[in-house]
C-alpha positions in Angstrom: 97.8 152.3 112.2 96.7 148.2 112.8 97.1 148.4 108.9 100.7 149.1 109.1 101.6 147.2 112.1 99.8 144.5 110.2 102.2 145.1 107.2 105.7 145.2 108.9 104.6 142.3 110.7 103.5 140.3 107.5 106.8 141.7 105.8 108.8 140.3 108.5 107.1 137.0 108.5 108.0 136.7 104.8 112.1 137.5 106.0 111.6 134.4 107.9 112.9 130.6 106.9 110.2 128.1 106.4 111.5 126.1 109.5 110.9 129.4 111.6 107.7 130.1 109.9 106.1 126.4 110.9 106.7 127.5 114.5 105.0 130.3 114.4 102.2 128.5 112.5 101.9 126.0 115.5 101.6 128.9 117.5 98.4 129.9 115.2 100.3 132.8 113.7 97.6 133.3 110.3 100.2 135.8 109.1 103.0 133.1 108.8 100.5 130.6 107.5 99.8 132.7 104.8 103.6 133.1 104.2 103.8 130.0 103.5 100.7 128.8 101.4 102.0 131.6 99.1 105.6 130.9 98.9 104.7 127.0 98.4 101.7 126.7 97.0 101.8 126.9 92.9 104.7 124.5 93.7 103.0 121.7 95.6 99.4 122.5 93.4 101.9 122.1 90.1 103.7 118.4 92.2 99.9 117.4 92.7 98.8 117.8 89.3 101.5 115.9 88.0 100.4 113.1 90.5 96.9 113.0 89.8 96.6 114.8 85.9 93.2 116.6 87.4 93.8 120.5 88.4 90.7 120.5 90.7 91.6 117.8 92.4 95.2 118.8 92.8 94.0 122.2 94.6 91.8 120.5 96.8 94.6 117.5 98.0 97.1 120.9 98.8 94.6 122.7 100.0 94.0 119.6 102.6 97.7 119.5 102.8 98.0 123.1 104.1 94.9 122.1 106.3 96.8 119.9 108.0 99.6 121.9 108.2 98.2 124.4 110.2 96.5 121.6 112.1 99.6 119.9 113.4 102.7 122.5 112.9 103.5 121.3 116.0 104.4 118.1 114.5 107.4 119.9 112.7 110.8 118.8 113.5 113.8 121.2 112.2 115.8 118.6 113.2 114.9 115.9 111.2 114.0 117.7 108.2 113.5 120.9 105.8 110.0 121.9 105.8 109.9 121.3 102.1 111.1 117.7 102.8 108.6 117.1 105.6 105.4 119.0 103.5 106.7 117.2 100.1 105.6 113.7 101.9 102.5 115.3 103.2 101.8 116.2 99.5 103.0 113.2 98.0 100.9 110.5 100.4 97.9 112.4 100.0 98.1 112.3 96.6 99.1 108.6 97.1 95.7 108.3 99.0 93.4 109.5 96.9 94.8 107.7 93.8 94.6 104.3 95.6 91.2 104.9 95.9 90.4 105.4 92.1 91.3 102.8 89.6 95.4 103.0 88.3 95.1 105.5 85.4 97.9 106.9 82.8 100.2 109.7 84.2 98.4 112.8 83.4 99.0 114.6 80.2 101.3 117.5 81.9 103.3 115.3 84.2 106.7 116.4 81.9 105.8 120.3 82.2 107.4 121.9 85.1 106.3 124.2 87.2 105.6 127.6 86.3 108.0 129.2 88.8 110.8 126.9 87.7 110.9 127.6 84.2 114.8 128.1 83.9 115.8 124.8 82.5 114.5 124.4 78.5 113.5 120.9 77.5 115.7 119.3 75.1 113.3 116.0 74.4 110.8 116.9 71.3 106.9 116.4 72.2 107.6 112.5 70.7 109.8 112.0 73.1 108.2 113.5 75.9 105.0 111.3 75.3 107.0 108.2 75.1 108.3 109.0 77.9 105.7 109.7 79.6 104.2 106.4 78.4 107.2 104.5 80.0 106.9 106.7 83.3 103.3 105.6 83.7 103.9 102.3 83.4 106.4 101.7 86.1 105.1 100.5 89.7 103.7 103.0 91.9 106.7 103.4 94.2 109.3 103.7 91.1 106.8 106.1 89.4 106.6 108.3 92.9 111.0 107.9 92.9 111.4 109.3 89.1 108.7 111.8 89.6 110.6 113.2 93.1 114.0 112.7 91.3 113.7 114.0 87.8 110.4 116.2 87.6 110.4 117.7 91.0 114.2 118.2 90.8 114.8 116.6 94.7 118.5 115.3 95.7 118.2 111.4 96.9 118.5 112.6 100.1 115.5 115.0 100.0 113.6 112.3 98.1 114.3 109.3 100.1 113.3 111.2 103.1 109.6 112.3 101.8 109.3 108.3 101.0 110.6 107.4 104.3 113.2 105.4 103.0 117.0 105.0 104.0 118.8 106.7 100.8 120.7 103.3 100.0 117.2 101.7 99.2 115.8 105.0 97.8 118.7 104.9 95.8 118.4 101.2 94.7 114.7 101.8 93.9 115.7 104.6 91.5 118.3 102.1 90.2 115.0 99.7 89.1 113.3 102.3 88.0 116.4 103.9 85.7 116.7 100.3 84.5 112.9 99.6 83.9 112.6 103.1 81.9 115.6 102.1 79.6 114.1 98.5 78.7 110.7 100.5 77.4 112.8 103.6 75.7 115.0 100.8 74.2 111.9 98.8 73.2 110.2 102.0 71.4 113.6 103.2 70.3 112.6 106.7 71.3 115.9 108.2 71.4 115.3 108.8 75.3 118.3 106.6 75.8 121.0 109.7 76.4 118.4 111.5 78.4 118.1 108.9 80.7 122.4 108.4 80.9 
């Protein structure tokens, strides 16, 4: 009998929206928690490896992201963001941590893969392309590189991206502007062909 009670509960938690589900973490709810590490976790580990190009580490930075997350729940505000938005930044500055504290490498060789659960989209840029591009990418400065990644590989609207930053969206937007511009100039340079990609 605790087995099924334990089941309809854990198949209601998984009805729930994120937002709901974060309030129920803060209230230590292990069965909401767990809703959530697997509805979002192959997509923040895939975010994180694309950040930092080393799987192990990737998992551990998420897996300290979902620490905190049950941590301080409580912290959650619906009304200033999505949960994905508000976890996104937790994912992102970790990740920003930890690679301030090694020395500025290359983007990591499957930066331009997506994630496995968002396979619907098919790449159109040939392996070439895709390195020179993710040549370019790495070169950029560490804000601009964060902007494109949240943009173009993580597929967030401005909004959604300037808010994991902590920017207003005009300057978000205006950083993006840079770093559209910056890309070009290298594409252009290596005459890639990433030119109409890019718009």
């Amino acid at each position: 009998m605790y087995c099924l009670k334990s089941k309809s509960l854990r198949q209601k938690s998984e009805e729930l929206d994120d937002e709901t589900l974060v309030t129920h973490v803060a209230a230590a709810d292990r069965g909401a928690y767990a809703v959530l590490v697997h509805r979002h976790g192959l997509r923040y580990r895939a975010l994180a490896y694309r950040m930092t190009g080393d799987l192990a580490l990737a998992e551990d930075l998420v897996q300290e992201a979902f620490v905190k997350l049950w941590t301080h729940a409580d912290r959650f505000d619906a009304a200033k963001a999505k949960f994905t938005t508000w976890f996104h930044r937790i994912v992102v500055n970790r990740c920003l941590d930890e690679k301030r504290k090694r020395t500025h490498d290359p983007l990591p060789e499957g930066f331009d893969q997506e994630d496995e659960a968002d396979n619907a989209e098919e790449t159109m840029v040939t392996d070439n392309a895709n390195r020179a591009l993710r040549a370019a990418v790495s070169r950029l400065p560490e804000r601009q590189r964060v902007a494109v990644t949240l943009s173009y590989f993580d597929g967030l609207s401005n909004i959604e991206a300037a808010d994991v930053m902590e920017l207003k969206l005009k300057a978000y937007e205006s950083l993006l502007v840079r770093a559209r511009a910056k890309l070009r100039d290298e594409l252009e340079n290596s005459k890639s062909g990433l030119l109409a990609v890019l718009g």
